[in-house]
N, C-alpha and C positions, 0 to 999 in steps of 0.2 A: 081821207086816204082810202079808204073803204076797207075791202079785203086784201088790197096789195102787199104785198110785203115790201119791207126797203131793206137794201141791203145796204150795210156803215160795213167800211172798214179802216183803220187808223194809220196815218203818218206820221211822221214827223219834218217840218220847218230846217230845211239845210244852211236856205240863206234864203235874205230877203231885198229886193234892189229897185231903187227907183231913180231916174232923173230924166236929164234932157237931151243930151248930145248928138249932136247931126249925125250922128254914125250909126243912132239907136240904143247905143251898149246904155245899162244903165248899171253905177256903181253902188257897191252891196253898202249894206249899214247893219246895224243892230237891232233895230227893229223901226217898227214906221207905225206911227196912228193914222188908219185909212178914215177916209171919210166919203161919204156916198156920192161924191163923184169922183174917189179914186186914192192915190196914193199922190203925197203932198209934193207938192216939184215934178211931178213925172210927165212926161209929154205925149200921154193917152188921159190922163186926168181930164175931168171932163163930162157931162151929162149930153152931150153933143159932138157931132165930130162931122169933118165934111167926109163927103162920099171919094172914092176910091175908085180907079179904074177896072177892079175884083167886084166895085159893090152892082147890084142891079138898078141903083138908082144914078141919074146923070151925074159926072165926075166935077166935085165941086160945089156942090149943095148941100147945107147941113142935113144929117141926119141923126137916128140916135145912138148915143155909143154904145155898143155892146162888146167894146173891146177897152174897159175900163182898167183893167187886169189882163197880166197873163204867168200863168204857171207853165213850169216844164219839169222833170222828174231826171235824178243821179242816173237812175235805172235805166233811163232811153236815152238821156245826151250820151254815158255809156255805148250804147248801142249803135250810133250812130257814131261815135268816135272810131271804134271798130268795123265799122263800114266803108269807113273814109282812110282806116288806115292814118289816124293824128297820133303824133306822137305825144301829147299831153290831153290831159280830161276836159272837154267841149264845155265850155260854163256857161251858165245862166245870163252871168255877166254880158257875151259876146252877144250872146243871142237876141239879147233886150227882153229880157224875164223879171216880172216882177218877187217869182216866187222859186226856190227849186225845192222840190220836195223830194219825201225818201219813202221809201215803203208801201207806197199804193201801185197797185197793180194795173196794165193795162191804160195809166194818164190819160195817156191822149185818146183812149175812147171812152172818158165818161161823156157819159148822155147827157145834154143840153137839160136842163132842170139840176142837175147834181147840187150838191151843196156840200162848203167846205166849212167846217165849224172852227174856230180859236178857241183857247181859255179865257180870253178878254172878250168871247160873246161875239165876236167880232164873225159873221158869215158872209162868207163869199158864195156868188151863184153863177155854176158854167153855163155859160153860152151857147159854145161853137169848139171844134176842134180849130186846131191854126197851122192852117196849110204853112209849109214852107214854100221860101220864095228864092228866084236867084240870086235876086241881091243881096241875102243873106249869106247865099256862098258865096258871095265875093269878100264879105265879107269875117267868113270863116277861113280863107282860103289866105287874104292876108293879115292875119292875126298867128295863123296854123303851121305846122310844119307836118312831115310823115315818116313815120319810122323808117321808110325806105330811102327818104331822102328826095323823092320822087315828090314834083310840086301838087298841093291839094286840089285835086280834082272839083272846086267850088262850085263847074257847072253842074255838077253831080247831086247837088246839098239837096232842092226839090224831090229829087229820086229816092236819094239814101235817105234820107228823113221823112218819107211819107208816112204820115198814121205816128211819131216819134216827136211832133214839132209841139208837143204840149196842148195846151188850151187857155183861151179868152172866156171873159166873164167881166159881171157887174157885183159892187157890193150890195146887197141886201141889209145887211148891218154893220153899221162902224163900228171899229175898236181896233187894236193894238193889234200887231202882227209882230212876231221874235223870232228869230233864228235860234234853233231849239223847240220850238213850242211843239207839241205834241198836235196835229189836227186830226179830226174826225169828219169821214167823208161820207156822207148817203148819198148812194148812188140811186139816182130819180128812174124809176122802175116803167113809167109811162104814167100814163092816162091826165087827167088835171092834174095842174101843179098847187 
């Protein structure tokens, strides 16, 4: 690490969600034993994945997953509930999040290197931030309602949610992940990882 400094700062585990459903939503549990390629049943699980019409490789050809995981934080679904004007709290759940966390600052820009520590040992390591899509407001839009009554603005979701939509990542070490757990975050300063 040389002279860099890292900077850790502490969360805590709100909830934790993994599965499969064509919709994306993935429904919460009590905790999940990850394992390096992913969280058990989830439909990014995987050391592989095909390419995507976002990805810069032709759409349709495996490549490799770097989207094994994804967190989003109370702090920003917040924020962007109040953007959007919903009359209920924006969840993890809807969004298709593996993780939501509470207490880290700034989520969705830790720096690609970061690293999310467990008590079970268990570290996760961010990727990429994770743009939002439309289709996700669509499907916030029909899940949502708005304190005005006025229908949820879903082509909106990409706009109000820029820099808010959490972040992707791969496990670096398996273990246990709980709703409650206490995580500790080093946020990756640059230079080698």
């Amino acid at each position: 690490m040389g002279d860099r400094e890292m900077q850790e700062v502490e969360g805590w585990v709100r909830s934790v969600h993994a599965g499969s459903n064509t919709d994306y939503s993935k429904p919460s549990g009590s905790g999940f034993d990850i394992e390096l390629e992913g969280f058990p049943g989830d439909r990014h699980r995987g050391f592989t994945r095909l390419a995507q019409s976002w990805d810069p490789e032709p759409t349709g050809i495996p490549r490799r997953n770097e989207r094994q995981w994804s967190g989003v934080s109370v702090e920003e679904l917040e924020l962007i509930g109040r953007r959007m004007d919903l009359s209920e709290v924006l969840s993890a759940e809807t969004l298709g999040a593996n993780l939501c966390l509470e207490g880290i600052p700034d989520f969705s820009q830790l720096p690609k290197g970061s690293k999310l520590f467990f008590p079970s040992g268990a570290v996760l390591l961010v990727e990429e931030e994770n743009p939002p899509c439309g289709w996700m407001g669509d499907q916030v839009a029909a899940t949502y309602s708005t304190h005005s009554g006025a229908p949820v603005a879903g082509k909106m979701f990409p706009r109000l949610a820029l820099g808010l939509r959490g972040v992707v990542g791969v496990v670096d070490v398996a273990g246990a992940v709980h709703e409650g757990d206490r995580v500790r975050v080093r946020i990756f300063a640059g230079g080698p990882l």
